[in-house]
Structures are given as structure tokens and as C-alpha cells.
C-alpha positions in Angstrom: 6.2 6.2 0.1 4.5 3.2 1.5 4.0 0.8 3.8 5.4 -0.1 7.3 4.6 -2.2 9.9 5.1 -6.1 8.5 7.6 -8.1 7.0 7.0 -9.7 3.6 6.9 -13.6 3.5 7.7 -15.9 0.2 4.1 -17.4 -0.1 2.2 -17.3 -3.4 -0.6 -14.9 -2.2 0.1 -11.1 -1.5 1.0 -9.8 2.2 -1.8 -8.9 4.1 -1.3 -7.0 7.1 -1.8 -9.1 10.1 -4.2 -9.1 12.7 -1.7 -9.5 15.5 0.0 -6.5 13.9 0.7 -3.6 16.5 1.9 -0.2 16.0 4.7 0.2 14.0 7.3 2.7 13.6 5.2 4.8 16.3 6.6 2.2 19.0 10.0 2.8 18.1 9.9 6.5 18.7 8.8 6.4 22.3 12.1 5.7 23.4 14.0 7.7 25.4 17.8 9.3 24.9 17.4 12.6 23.3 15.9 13.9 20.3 16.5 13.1 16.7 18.5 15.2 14.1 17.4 15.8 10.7 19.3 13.7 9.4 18.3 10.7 11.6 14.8 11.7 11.2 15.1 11.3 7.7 16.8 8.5 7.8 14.0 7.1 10.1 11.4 7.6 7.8 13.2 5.9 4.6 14.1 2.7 6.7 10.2 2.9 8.1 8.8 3.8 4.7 10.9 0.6 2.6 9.2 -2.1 5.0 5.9 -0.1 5.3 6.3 -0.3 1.0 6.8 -4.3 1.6 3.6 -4.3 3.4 1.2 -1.5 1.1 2.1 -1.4 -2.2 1.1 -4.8 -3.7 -1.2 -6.0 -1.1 -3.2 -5.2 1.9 -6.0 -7.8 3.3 -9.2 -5.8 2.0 -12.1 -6.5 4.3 -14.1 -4.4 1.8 -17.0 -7.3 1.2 -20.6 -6.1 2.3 -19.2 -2.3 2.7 -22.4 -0.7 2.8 -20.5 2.5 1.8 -18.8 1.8 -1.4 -19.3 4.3 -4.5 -22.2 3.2 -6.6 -22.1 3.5 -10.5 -19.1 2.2 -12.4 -16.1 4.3 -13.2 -14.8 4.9 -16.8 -12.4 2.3 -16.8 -15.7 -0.4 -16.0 -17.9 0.7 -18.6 -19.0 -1.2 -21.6 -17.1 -1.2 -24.6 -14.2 -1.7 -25.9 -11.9 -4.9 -26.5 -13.0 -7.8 -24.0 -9.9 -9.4 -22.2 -8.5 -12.6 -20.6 -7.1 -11.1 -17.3 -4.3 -13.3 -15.3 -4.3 -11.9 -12.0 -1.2 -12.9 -9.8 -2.5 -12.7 -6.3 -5.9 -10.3 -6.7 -7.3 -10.9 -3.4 -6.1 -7.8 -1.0 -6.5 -4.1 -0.9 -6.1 -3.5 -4.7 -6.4 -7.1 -6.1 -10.4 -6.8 -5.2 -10.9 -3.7 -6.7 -9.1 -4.8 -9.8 -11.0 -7.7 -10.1 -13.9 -6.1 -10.1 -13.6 -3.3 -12.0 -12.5 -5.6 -14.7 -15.3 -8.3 -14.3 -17.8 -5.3 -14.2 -16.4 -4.1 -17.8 -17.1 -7.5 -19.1 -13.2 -9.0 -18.9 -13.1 -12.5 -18.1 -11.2 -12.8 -15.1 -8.1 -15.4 -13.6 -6.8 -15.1 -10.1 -4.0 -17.0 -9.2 -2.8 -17.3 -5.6 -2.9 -19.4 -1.9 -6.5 -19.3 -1.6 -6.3 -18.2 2.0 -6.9 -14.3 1.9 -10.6 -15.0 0.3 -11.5 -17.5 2.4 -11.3 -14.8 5.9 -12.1 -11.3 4.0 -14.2 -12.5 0.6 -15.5 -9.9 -1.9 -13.8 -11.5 -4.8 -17.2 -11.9 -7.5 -18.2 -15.7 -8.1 -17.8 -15.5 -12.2 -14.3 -15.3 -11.3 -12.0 -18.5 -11.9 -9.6 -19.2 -9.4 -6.1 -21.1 -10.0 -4.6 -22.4 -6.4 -0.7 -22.5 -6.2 2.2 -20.4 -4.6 4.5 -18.3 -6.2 7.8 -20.1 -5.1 7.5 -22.9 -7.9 9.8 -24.9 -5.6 6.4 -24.9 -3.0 3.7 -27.6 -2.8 2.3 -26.9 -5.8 4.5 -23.9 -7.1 3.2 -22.7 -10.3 1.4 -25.8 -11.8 -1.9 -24.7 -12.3 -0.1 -22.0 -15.0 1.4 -24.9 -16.5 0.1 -25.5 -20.2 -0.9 -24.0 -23.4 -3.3 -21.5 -22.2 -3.4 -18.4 -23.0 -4.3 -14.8 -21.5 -3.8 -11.6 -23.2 -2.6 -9.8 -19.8 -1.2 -10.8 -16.4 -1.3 -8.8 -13.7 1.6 -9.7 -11.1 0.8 -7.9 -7.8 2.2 -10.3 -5.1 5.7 -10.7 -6.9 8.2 -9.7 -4.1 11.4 -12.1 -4.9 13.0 -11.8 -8.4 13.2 -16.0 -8.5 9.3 -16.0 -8.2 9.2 -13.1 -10.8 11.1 -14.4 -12.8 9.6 -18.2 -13.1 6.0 -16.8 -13.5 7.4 -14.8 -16.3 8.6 -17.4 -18.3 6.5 -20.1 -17.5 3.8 -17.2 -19.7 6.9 -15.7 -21.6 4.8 -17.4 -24.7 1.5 -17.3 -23.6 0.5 -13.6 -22.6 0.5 -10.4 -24.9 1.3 -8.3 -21.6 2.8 -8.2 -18.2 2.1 -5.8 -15.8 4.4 -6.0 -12.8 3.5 -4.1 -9.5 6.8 -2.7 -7.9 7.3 0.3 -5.7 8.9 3.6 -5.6 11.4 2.3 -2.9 13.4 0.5 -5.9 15.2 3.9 -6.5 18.4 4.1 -4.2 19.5 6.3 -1.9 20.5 9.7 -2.3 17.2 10.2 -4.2 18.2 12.7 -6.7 16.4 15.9 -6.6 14.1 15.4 -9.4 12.8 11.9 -8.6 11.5 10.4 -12.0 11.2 6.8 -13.6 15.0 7.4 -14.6 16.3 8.0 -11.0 18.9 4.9 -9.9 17.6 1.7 -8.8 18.6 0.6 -5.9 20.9 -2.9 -5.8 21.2 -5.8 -3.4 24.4 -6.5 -1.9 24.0 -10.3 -2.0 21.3 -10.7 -5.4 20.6 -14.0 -4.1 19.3 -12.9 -1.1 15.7 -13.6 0.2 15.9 -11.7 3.3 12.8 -9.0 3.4 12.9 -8.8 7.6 12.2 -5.6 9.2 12.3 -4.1 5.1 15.6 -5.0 4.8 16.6 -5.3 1.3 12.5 -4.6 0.2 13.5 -1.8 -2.5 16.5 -3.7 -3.9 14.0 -7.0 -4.3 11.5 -4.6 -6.2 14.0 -4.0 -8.6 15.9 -7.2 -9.4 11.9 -8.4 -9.6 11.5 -5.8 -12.4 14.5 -6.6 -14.0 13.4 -10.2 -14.1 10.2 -9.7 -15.8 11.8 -7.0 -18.6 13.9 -10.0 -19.4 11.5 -13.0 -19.8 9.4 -10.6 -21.9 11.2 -7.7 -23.2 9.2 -4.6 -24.8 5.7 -6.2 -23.1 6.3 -5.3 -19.5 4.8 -2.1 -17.7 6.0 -1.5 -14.2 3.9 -0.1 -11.9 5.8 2.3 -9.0 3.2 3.2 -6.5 3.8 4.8 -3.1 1.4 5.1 -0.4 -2.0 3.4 -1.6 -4.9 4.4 0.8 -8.7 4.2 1.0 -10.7 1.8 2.1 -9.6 -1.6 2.7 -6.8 -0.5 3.9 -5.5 -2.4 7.2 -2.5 -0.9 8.0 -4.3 2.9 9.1 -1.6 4.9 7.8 -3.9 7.4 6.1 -6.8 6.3 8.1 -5.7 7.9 10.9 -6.1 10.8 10.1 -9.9 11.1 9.2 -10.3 8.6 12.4 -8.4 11.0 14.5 -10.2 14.4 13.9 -13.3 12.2 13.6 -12.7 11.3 17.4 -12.2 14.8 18.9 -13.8 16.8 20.7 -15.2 20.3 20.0 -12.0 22.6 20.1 -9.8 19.3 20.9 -6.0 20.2 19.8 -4.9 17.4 17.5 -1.1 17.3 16.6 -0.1 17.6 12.9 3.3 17.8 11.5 5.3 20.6 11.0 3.6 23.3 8.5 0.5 22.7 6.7 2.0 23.4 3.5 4.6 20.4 3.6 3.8 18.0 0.4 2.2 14.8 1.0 2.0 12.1 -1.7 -0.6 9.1 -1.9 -2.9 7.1 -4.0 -6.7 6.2 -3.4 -6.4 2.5 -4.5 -9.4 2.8 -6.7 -7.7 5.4 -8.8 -5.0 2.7 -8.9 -7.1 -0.2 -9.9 -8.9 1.7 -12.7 -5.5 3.5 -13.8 -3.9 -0.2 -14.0 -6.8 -1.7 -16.0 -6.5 1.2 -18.5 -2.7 0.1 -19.0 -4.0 -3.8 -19.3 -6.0 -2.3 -22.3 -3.4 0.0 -23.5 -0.4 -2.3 -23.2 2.8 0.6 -22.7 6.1 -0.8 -21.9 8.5 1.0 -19.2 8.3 2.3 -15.7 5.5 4.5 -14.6 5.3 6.5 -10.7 2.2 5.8 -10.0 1.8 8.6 -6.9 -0.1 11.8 -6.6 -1.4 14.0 -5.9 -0.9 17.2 -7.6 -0.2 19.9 -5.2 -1.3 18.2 -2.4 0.2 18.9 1.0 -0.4 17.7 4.4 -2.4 20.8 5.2 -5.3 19.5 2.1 -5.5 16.1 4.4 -6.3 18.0 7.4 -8.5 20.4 5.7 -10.5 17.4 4.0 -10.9 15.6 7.3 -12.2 18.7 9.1 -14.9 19.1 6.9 -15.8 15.5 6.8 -16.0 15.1 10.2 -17.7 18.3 10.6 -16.0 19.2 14.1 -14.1 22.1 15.5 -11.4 20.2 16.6 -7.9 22.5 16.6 -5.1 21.3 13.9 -1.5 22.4 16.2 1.1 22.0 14.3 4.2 20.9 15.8 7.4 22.7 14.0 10.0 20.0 12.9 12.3 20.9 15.9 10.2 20.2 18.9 9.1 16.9 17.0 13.2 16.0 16.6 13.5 16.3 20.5 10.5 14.6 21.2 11.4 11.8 19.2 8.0 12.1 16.9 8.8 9.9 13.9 7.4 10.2 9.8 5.5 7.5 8.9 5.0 6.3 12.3 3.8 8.5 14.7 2.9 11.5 12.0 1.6 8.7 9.1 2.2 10.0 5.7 4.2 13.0 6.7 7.3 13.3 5.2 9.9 15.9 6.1 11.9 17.5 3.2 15.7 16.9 2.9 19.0 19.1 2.8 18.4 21.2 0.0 19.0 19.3 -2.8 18.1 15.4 -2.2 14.8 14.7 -3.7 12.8 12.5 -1.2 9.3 10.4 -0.8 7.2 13.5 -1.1 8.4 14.7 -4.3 8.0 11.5 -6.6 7.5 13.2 -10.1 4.1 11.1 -11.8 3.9 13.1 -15.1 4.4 9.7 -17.2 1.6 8.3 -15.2 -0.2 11.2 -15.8 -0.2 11.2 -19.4 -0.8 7.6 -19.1 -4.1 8.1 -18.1 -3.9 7.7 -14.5 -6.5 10.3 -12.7 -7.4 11.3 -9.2 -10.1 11.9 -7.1 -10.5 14.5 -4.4 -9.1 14.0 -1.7 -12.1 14.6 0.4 -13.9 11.8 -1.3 -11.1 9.4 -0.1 -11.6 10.7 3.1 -15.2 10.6 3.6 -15.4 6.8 1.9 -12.5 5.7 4.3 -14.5 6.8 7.3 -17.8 5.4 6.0 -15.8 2.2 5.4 -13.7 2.4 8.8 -17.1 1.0 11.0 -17.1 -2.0 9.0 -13.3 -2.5 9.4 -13.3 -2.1 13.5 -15.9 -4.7 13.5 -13.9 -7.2 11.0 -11.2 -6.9 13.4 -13.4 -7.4 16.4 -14.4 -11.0 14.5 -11.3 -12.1 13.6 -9.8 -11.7 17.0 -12.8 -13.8 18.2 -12.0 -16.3 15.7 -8.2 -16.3 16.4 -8.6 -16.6 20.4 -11.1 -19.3 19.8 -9.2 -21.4 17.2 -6.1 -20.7 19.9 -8.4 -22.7 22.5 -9.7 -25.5 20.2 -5.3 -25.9 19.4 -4.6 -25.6 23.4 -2.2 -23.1 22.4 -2.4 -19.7 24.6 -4.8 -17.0 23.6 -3.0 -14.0 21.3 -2.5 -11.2 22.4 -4.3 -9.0 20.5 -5.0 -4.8 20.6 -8.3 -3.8 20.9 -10.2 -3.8 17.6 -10.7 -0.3 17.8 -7.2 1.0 18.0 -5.6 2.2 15.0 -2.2 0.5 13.9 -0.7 3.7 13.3 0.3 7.5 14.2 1.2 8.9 17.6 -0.4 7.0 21.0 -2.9 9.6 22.9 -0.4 9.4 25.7 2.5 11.0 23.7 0.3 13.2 22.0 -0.8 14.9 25.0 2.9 15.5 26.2 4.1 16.7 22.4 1.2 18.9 22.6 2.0 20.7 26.2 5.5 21.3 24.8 4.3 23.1 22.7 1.9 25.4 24.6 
């Protein structure tokens, strides 16, 4: 379930999405030529969902520093207590990195980042007490993995920017000998296709046709990468690595609006405005606030369990509970209209894309990205908050966001200047990087009047 919209790249620090970014999958359903069948429609969404996952599920540029909205008071996971650890952190500075880091410095852990050092420097929020190691993940660039080189020791490392099993697998030997635990951040787009019906942590992994390959463009290849990268780690430290499967992380900090848009788009409407939804209300919807993930994943950096764990949710929730949740946070009347799956077909309206975390069920039969089972997780410890508080935080953190992209294009057009190089073209700051254009909307929305 997870990510769209950018293409993964080989560098040490995780993906961010980027600035320039425009809409994703939601372009490609414009065009013209007839509608989709079920099974294209499906089909659209798995393609779109495996290179939304290369963008999501490790890593998303935060933006999060100064938030004058964020939750007050630490969770369980950040109280006092407890053994005191030496965290290695393996990129740590987007979307869930931050949060990590500082759940775990705010529990008293002593904290190592290792990545680029080039996310920080334009978003920040990454606490000073923090030590940072500079370097990129492919050993064979610049610097590669040097500053890991040595006799030093950490009792966990956290791997959330591995996407290549040759990166994975050098940073897991290099501290084969010199780490207790390995937590490795993959994704639940390493199980192949036909999902089976019940989709658990023993569900087929999905295998790459060349397992040299590199090639992530467009999500090509992204769920057979995340497996030959967990494979890697299990075998440069076997019985000591936890794999981590999330789907759709939200919240805020998140760049790439997926789940954003939908508090953003209720929170826009008028008084009795229609605003198209998907299908039926009662379709199930998966995703994962990312502080629920951070604390969850600095429980298993305490509790040290081997094996692979879905980390999705939430239980019973369907895309009627999102809607719901934004309509009382934005306290408006606006009207929910939901479009059944046929008129959306013809009119081309894709999962994902133009209808973000909607996912339409299969033949009877399949299992799919809406009905990852998380029980393991569960029992883990992972836990989950409302869904109306991840709704009400995202739009108190969304003002903040709009006006971090308003800066950064500023900075982009006028570093394009100082280079001679033409301005970019960038989308206003405002508009959201995913679900349906208010153009198309309008026209779903009078076919179905």
C-alpha cells in the first residue's frame, strides 16, 4: 500500500519526495480512450502503489521542524526507563527517521544517524545531541560506508533508506560483528503477484528477473529490490534481523498528500459542496500514522524479535471512517458522493492516484493492498491511534507544509538564477500532489447526478 509519485535513486540518504514533484498517477488517468476494466483498474493501482511504496515507506522529506501543532507529552515508547541504547540509524532524516530520532533521544538512547547530510540541511528537526556520520550507502560512492568502518559498536541499527540489496547487504556486514540487532525497513510490495487471499508475512515474495539489477524507474522492479534487500540482511546476520513491512505511512510530514488530501479536501469545501469519494463507504482502507510507526519500531529496537512483521492497520477501518473523521474535523457540511466503481472505470478515475488510498477489492479470491493481515505486528506491540487524531494533526501540520513549499520554490528559482540555468517549473505551493484535479472532479461528479 504505499507510495507513488517518484522514483527511488542509489544515494546514501532516504528518498524524499521532490519539490518539482507533480501529480502522480492522477495525470495518467486523464487520458482519453475509454474506460478501464476491473481488471486494468487493479492492475493500475498495484503498478501505482509499488513506485508510490519506493517513494513512502522508508522515507519522506519531513518538514516537521517548528510545527507549532505537534502532540505534546511523550508517548510510552519515550518514557524513562528501561535499558539505555546505542541506536545506528541508517538514513533518519525524513518522514519517519525524525520521529524516530526523537522518540528515542527523548527516552534517553544515545543516538547515530548515518546518511548524505543533505535532507537536514533544507528541512532540519533532527535534535543537536544527536551524532551524525556523513557517507552514502553505495560503498563504491565518495565516501561509501567509511565512517561505519572500525571497532565500534551499537546495540541496534536501524536501516530505513536501504533500497538495493548490494547496499543492504555491505552495511550489514561491515556491522555483522558489531551490532546486537538489525532492523531493516522493507515494504508490503515484496509479496508477488497474485496476492494470495489471506495476505500474511508468509505470502510469496516477489523475485527479480535480472537479481543484479538496479533499475527502480517508474517502480519498476521496487517490490522485488525490497526483498532481495531483506534477504541480504537475514544473511549477514541470521536470527538478529526484524523486517519491518509497512504500507501507506501518513501524518504529518508527509510530502507526497496521499492521505492529506483528504482532510485538505473536505477542509476546502463549501457548505453542502459534493466532494467525490470512492465507490461505497464501507470499502477497507489500510494505513499507518508514522508516529505509531516510529514508537512501534523503537519497541522492536528494545525487544529485539527476528522475522517479518506487516506493519499496516488499521483494524476495521474503511474508507467511509476517513471521510467521517475528516467531516468532523473540518467541521463543514460538505456532501461525501460516492462514485460506484463502474462510473469511475469509464471515467478513467484511478486508486491511488486520483482516489488516494482507495483500493478496490479483487475477483473474489485474490487478497490485495487493503487486506494486509498485521496480527504479528499486533501482538508485537504495535498500537494505533484514531484516526481522527491523524486527521486533525495532519491539517494542523498542513499550513506549515504549504508555506515550506512556498520557500523552497523561492530558493530553487533563485539558486536557478544565481546558476543561469532557467527557472523550474514549479506547481503552486498550495496544490496538493495527489487525488483527482477539481476540473475532473466536477465532470465525475455531473455523471453522476
Amino acid at each position: 500500500m504505499g507510495c507513488m509519485n517518484q522514483h527511488p535513486t542509489s544515494h546514501g540518504g532516504p528518498t524524499g519526495i521532490s519539490d518539482l514533484q507533480p501529480r502522480g498517477i492522477a495525470a495518467g488517468g486523464s487520458g482519453g480512450g475509454g474506460g478501464l476494466s476491473r481488471r486494468e483498474l487493479v492492475r493500475v493501482m498495484a503498478v501505482g502503489a509499488a513506485g508510490m511504496l519506493a517513494a513512502g515507506t522508508a522515507a519522506h522529506a519531513a518538514g516537521l521542524a517548528g510545527w507549532a501543532g505537534a502532540p505534546k507529552g511523550k508517548p510510552e515508547a519515550a518514557r524513562g526507563g528501561g535499558e539505555k541504547l546505542k541506536i545506528l540509524i541508517l538514513g533518519g532524516t525524513a518522514f519517519t527517521g525524525p520521529q524516530l530520532v526523537r522518540l528515542a533521544v527523548d527516552a534517553g538512547h544515545t543516538v547515530t544517524i548515518f546518511n548524505r547530510g543533505r535532507t537536514e540541511q533544507r528541512i532540519g528537526g533532527i535534535p543537536d545531541s544527536v551524532e551524525r556520520l556523513v557517507g552514502d550507502r553505495d560503498p563504491k560512492v565518495a565516501e561509501g560506508l567509511k565512517a561505519l568502518e572500525g571497532d565500534r559498536a551499537w546495540d541496534v541499527c536501524i536501516d530505513l533508506s536501504g533500497q538495493y540489496p548490494r547496499h543492504v547487504g555491505a552495511s550489514a556486514k561491515l556491522l555483522a560483528g558489531r551490532v546486537k540487532h538489525y532492523t531493516f525497513v522493507s515494504s508490503i510490495s515484496a509479496y508477488t503477484e497474485p496476492y494470495p487471499e489471506k495476505l500474511d508475512e508468509e505470502a510469496p515474495l516477489a523475485k527479480l528477473a535480472d537479481p543484479n539489477t538496479e533499475d527502480m524507474a517508474g517502480g519498476m522492479n521496487y517490490g522485488g529490490l525490497k526483498a532481495a534487500c531483506e534477504k541480504a540482511a537475514m544473511e549477514a546476520m541470521p536470527g538478529k534481523v526484524a523486517v519491518v513491512r509497512p504500507g501507506l505511512i501518513v501524518g504529518p510530514g508527509d510530502q507526497t498528500d496521499r492521505f492529506t488530501y483528504w482532510p485538505v479536501r473536505f477542509s476546502r469545501a463549501a457548505a453542502g459542496e459534493a466532494v467525490l469519494c470512492p465507490n461505497d463507504a464501507s470499502d477497507p482502507a489500510q494505513w499507518i500514522d508514522v508516529r505509531d510507526l516510529a514508537e512501534w519500531m523503537l519497541k522492536l529496537a528494545v525487544d529485539r524479535p527476528s522475522g517479518a512483521f506487516n506493519a499496516v492497520g488499521q483494524p476495521g477501518s474503511t474508507m467511509g471512517s476517513i471521510v467521517d473523521a475528516c467531516m468532523a474535523a473540518t467541521g463543514k457540511k460538505a456532501k461525501p458522493v460516492w462514485g460506484k466503481l463502474e462510473v469511475l472505470m469509464e471515467e478513467r478515475v484511478t486508486p491511488w492516484g486520483d482516489m488516494p488510498v482507495w483500493v478496490p477489492r479483487p475477483e473474489k479470491g485474490q487478497g490485495w493492498f487493503g487486506n494486509v493481515n498485521f496480527d504479528k505486528a499486533v501482538k508485537a506491540g504495535l498500537k494505533f491511534r484514531p484516526v481522527q487524531q491523524t486527521v486533525s494533526d495532519t491539517l494542523a501540520w498542513w499550513p506549515s507544509e504549504m508555506a515550506r513549499r512556498e520557500r523552497v520554490g523561492k530558493e530553487l528559482t533563485a539558486q536557478a538564477e544565481k546558476d543561469g540555468k532557467p527557472a523550474p517549473k514549479l506547481p503552486p505551493h498550495d496544490q496538493l500532489r495527489a487525488g483527482i484535479t477539481a476540473e475532473r472532479e466536477k465532470a465525475v461528479l455531473a455523471k453522476l447526478a
